[in-house]
N, C-alpha and C positions, 0 to 999 in steps of 0.2 A: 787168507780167505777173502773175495772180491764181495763189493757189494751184494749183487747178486745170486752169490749163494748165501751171504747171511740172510738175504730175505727170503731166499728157497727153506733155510735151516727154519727160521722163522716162523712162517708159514706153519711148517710140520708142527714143530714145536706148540704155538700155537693151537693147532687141531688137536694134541695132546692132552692139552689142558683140556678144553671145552669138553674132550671127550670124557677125561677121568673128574670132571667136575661134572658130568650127566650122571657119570657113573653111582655118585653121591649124592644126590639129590633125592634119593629114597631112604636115607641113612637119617634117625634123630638122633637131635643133639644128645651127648651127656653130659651129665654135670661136672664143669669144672674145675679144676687145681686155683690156685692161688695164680690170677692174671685173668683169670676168662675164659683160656684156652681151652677152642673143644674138639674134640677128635671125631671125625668121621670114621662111618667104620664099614672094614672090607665086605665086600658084598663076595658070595662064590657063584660057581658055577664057568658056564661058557661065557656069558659077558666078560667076565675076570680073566680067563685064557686067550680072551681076544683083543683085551686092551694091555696086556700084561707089555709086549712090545713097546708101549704110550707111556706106560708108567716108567717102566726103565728106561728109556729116553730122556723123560725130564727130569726124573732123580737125578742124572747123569749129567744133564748138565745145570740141574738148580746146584748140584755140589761143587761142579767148576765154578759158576758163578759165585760161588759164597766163596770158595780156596781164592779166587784171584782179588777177590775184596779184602781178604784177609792180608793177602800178601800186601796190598796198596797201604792199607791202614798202618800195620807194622810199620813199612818207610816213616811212613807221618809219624807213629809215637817216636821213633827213636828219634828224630829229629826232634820233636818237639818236647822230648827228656831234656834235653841237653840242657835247655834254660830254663825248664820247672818240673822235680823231680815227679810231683803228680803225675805227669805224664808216663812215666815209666812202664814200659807196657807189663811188669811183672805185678808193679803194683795196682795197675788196674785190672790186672784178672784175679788177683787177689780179694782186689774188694767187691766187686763182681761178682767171685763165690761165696764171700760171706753173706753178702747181699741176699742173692740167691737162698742159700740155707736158712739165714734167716725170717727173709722171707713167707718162707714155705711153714715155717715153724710155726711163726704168729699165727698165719693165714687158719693155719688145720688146729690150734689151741684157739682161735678167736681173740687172740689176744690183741684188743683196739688200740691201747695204749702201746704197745711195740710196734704195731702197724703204721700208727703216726710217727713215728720216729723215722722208720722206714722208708715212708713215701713220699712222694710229691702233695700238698694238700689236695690238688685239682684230682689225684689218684685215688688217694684213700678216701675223699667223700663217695665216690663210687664204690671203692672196695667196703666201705662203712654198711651201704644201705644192702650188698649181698653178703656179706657175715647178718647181718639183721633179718634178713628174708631164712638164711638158715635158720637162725635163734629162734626165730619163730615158727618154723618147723620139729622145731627139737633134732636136726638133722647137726652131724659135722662131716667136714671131707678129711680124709685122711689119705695120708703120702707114706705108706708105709717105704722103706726098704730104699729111697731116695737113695739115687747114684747121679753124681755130675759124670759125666764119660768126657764133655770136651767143652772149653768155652774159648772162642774168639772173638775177635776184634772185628768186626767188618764197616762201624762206622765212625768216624772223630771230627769233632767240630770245634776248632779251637777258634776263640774270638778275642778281639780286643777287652772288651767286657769279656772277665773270666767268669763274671755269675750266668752266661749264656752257654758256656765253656758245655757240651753233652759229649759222648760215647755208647754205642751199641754193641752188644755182645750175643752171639749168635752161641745157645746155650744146647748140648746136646746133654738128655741126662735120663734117668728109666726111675720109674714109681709105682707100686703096685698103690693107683691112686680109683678112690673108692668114697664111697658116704654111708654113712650109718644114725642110726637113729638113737633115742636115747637107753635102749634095750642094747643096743650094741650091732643090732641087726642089720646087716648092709641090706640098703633101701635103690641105691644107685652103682653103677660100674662105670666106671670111666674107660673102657675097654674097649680100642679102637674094631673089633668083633662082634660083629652084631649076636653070635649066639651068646658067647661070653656076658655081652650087655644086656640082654634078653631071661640071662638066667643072673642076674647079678651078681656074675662070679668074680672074684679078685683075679686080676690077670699083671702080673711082672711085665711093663710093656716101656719100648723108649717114649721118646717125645722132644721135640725141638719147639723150642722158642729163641725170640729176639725183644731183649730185655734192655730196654734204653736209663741210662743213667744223667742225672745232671750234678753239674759242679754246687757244692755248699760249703764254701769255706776252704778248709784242706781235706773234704772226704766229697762222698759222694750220696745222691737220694735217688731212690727209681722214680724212673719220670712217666716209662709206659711199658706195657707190653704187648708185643705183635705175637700170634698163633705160626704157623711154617707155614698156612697158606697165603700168607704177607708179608712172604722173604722177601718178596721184589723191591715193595717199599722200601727196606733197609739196603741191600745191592744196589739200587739205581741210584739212589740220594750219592752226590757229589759230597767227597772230604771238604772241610771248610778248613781254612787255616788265614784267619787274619792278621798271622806276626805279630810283633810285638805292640803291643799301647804306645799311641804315640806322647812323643814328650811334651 
């Protein structure tokens, strides 16, 4: 592909966005899962059948873009297995879905005490004070029926200092995720559907995130999480690989 047509592709691609993020700008937030994450949600009608072209265009190639980061990253762990098994790309999607699971678990129990274990401190004082704004709602979010469907690699940052050492993992996974009150009574939908969210119905729905880890010893802590409209941030960022500590 020359220049020039990547800036033609560009371009389009570009007006894509702007257009399916006009699109959204009439959608309110719901309340979200464990990270932040919030789903906008489909609008219908003719608008939708006429942007429908824009969407599938960028899904299409936000998905090349994450497969071909995936594939870069890979190169890099397996290389950088060799001289410290941490890196082994089987054990870092391992701990990545434990993470994840775990995670999710605290998050929707409120449980502070596993949450700190979990996080990064600069994370969980955030996550601290929205588990507290629920509590004091008498509200919890619940993830019922949690399915991981896929986790990748698409970021690694290996340093001289191994306490800088990070990894991202591009996480595809479905939750019928929801809030309830202390009646039990769902209060919120997290239901990327506005009628679904409108009538606070529980909806089975997927959801992608990019959940960044940092090195602690011989495991790992979450250090953030990015929503799917902030793939790029993770796809553009450059592999780091500083070799070995010098002598």
């Amino acid at each position: 592909m020359t220049n020039s047509t990547r800036r033609s592709a560009s371009r389009v691609l570009g007006a894509a966005v702007i257009l399916a993020g006009s699109a959204c700008l009439f959608v309110p937030d719901a309340l979200a899962r464990a990270g932040g994450g919030r789903s906008g949600g489909g609008g219908g009608g003719i608008v939708t059948l006429i942007l429908l072209p824009f969407f599938i265009a960028y899904a299409w190639y936000k998905n090349k873009r994450i497969k071909d980061k995936n594939v870069e990253a890979e190169a890099l762990l397996a290389k950088l297995a060799r001289k410290d098994p941490l890196w082994e790309e089987s054990k870092v999607l391992a701990a990545a879905s434990r993470n994840f699971l775990a995670v999710q678990k605290a998050w929707c129990g409120q449980d502070l005490p596993a949450l700190r274990d979990l996080l990064h401190p600069d994370l969980y004082a955030v996550w601290e004070k929205e588990v507290a704004g629920l509590q004091a709602k008498g509200w919890t979010n619940k993830m019922d029926l949690l399915t991981i469907r896929a986790v990748r690699v698409v970021e690694v940052q290996n340093y001289r200092d191994a306490s800088k050492d990070a990894f991202t993992v591009c996480v595809d996974a479905a939750a019928e995720d929801y809030t309830v009150d202390r009646s039990g009574a769902v209060v919120e939908s997290n239901s990327s559907n506005n009628d679904k969210r409108a009538a606070k119905q529980k909806s089975f729905e997927g959801f992608r995130e990019f959940w960044t880890y940092l090195r602690r010893g011989d495991g790992w802590i979450l250090l953030r999480v990015d929503d799917d409209g902030q793939w790029s941030r993770t796809v553009n960022a450059p592999l780091v690989d500083e070799g070995d500590a010098p002598a």
